[in-house]
C-alpha positions, 0 to 999 in steps of 0.5 A: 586949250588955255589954262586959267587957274584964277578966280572970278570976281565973283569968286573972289568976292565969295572968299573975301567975305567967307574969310572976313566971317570967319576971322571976325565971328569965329576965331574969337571963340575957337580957343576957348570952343576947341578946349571945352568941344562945343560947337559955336552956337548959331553957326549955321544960322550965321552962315545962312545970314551970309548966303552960303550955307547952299552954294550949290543949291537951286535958288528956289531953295534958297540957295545960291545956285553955283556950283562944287567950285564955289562950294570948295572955296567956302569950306577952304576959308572956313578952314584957315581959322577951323578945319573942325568947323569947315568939316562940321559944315561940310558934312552938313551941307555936302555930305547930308542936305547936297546928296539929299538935293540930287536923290530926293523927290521934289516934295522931299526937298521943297520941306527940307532944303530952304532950312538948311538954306537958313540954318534952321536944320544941321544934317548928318549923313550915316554911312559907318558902322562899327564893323564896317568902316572901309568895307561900306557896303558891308553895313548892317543896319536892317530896314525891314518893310512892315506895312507901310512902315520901316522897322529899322535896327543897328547903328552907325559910328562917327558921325559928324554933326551926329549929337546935333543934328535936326536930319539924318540921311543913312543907309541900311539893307531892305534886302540884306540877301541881296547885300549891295543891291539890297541898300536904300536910303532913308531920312528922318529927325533925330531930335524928335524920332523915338526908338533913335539915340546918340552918344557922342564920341570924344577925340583929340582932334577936330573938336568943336565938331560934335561926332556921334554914335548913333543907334536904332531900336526898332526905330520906325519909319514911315515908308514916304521917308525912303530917298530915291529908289527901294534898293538903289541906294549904293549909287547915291552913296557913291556917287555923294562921295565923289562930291564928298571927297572934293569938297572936304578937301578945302577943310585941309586946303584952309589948314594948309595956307593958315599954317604957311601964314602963321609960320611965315609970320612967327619965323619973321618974328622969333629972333635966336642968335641974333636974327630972325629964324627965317634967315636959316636956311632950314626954315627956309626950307621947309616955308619952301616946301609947305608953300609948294605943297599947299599949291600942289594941293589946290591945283588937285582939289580946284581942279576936280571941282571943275570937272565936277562942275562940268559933268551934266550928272555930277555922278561918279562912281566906279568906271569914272574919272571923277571918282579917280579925281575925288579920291586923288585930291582928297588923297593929297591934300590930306597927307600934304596937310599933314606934313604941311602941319607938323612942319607949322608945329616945327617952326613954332618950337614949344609954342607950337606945342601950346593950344593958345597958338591957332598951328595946334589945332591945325596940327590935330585937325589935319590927321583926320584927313588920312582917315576919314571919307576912305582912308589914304589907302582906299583912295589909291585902291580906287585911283589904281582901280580906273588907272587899269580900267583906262589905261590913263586914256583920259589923262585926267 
């Protein structure tokens, strides 16, 4: 077996044109963006104009048709000027419209798919809820069959891309006696649906993505919006945050490499005591330590994306080695990214500490990696949990 850890041309191509976009068009904007949360106007349409809005959709769609390899490298340079941004289109385009492309009858996606190609349509996907964060299958939104209509009832928090959203993919209980064998999928637009409202959410980091309350009034739906199976909708959940977990790990994996170049740079150049800080060895240590962290954490997402690539289903779940991989990536490059960021603000002094320099939103940012897609410690339950069912056997 031969290890090559280097990109295509082609992939390089994909990260060079990903990365000049995204330093030409976008970190223009993101300091006064990050300070008032707005996200930048026609990201998504810009994205579409540069063809990887759907990397890993079918090129009937509109989409590129490569695969979750690719996917992670555009969200990773997207990351290195935004994280917040790099979240905001993966949840659109992973989390919502990719989980869409692999449930939806092929009717259902020939109407949505080529306008989220365009960037016409931002998605969200709706799985929290106030009460049921970790504990997902929990949820208790209702979905009650009158008809052939859908009556649906309750809510969902923290949803990213929520306040601007033209499609909303959720869960909710058809059968609530049977709990997790009782949840389907639905999808419907938030901006012309009646009996839905969104309030959005305030936080201190990842601004720029809008976040979103969302809640259903006796909000009806019409029983063709009904994605994949009545009450089959836990195994598209989980298997959508397989692909969830890997993907968004190129929004730490950008944070990371910005913060070593930022550092790097500023430790060349801030002189005290007469040299270059980055002549301590202290400095030195800690360029030393976010440089190989940053490494550790690509090998773990990049290499899961492989794997991924590889499976004929794409599917994971519990019982799988992708959904110990997925959790294990996100897992790492997320604490890493965290430790990498507050070693950036460390370097910076007081500069760090101010929002003119691009390390601050990275260091805001990057805490939400131990929080959101499972927290830190649901992700080493799920990797314990297929560590015992194998015994390590694959050595994956």
């Amino acid at each position: 077996m031969s290890f090559n850890f280097e990109f295509s041309e082609e992939q390089r191509m994909l990260e060079d044109s990903v990365y000049k976009w995204s330093t030409t068009w976008l970190e223009p904007q993101m300091e006064h963006a990050y300070e008032v949360d707005e996200m930048p106007a026609n990201l998504f349409i810009e994205l579409g104009n540069l063809g990887v809005n759907g990397v890993a959709f079918e090129e009937k769609y509109g989409g590129v048709g490569l695969g979750y390899v690719e996917t992670l490298l555009v969200y990773e340079n997207i990351g290195r000027v935004s994280n917040a941004l790099a979240m905001t289109v993966g949840a659109s385009q992973t989390l919502c419209f990719d989980n869409f492309r692999r449930n939806a009858s092929e009717a259902q996606k020939m109407v949505y798919l080529p306008k989220a190609c365009s960037g016409e349509y931002i998605g969200c996907l709706g799985i929290t809820e106030p009460n049921s964060g970790s504990d997902a299958m929990s949820m208790s939104t209702k979905a009650i069959k009158k008809g052939d209509k859908y009556i649906i009832n309750g809510s969902k928090i923290f949803i990213t891309n929520a306040p601007v959203a033209d499609f909303m993919l959720f869960y909710a209980k058809t059968e609530p006696e049977k709990g997790p064998h009782g949840i389907s999928t639905f999808y419907f637009n938030p901006k012309t649906q009646k009996g839905c409202f969104c309030e959005k959410i305030k936080k201190w980091g990842m601004r720029t993505s809008p976040t979103g309350l969302v809640t259903f009034d006796d909000m009806e739906l019409p029983e063709g919006n009904l994605v994949g199976q009545l009450n089959k909708g836990v195994a598209i959940l989980t298997s959508g945050l397989c692909t969830e977990r890997i993907t968004l790990s190129g929004c730490s994996l950008g944070s990371q490499r910005s913060c070593l170049e930022l550092s790097l740079k500023y430790a060349k150049e801030r002189v005290q005591f007469g040299k270059p800080i980055i002549a301590f060895q202290s400095i030195q240590e800690k360029l030393a330590n976010m440089y190989t962290g940053y490494l550790s954490s690509k090998w773990m997402a990049y290499s899961a994306a492989s794997y991924c690539d590889s499976l004929m289903t794409k599917s994971g779940g519990k019982g799988t080695d992708l959904d110990r991989m997925a959790a294990a990536a996100l897992l790492y490059c997320g604490e890493m990214g965290t430790k990498i960021a507050a070693d950036a603000i460390q370097i910076h002094g007081g500069y760090g500490y101010c929002t003119e320099y691009p390390v601050s939103r990275h260091y805001l940012d990057q805490k939400l990696w131990d929080i959101g897609a499972g927290t830190s410690e649901i992700r080493r339950m799920i990797i314990a949990r297929e560590l015992m069912r194998d015994d390590f056997q694959s050595a994956r």
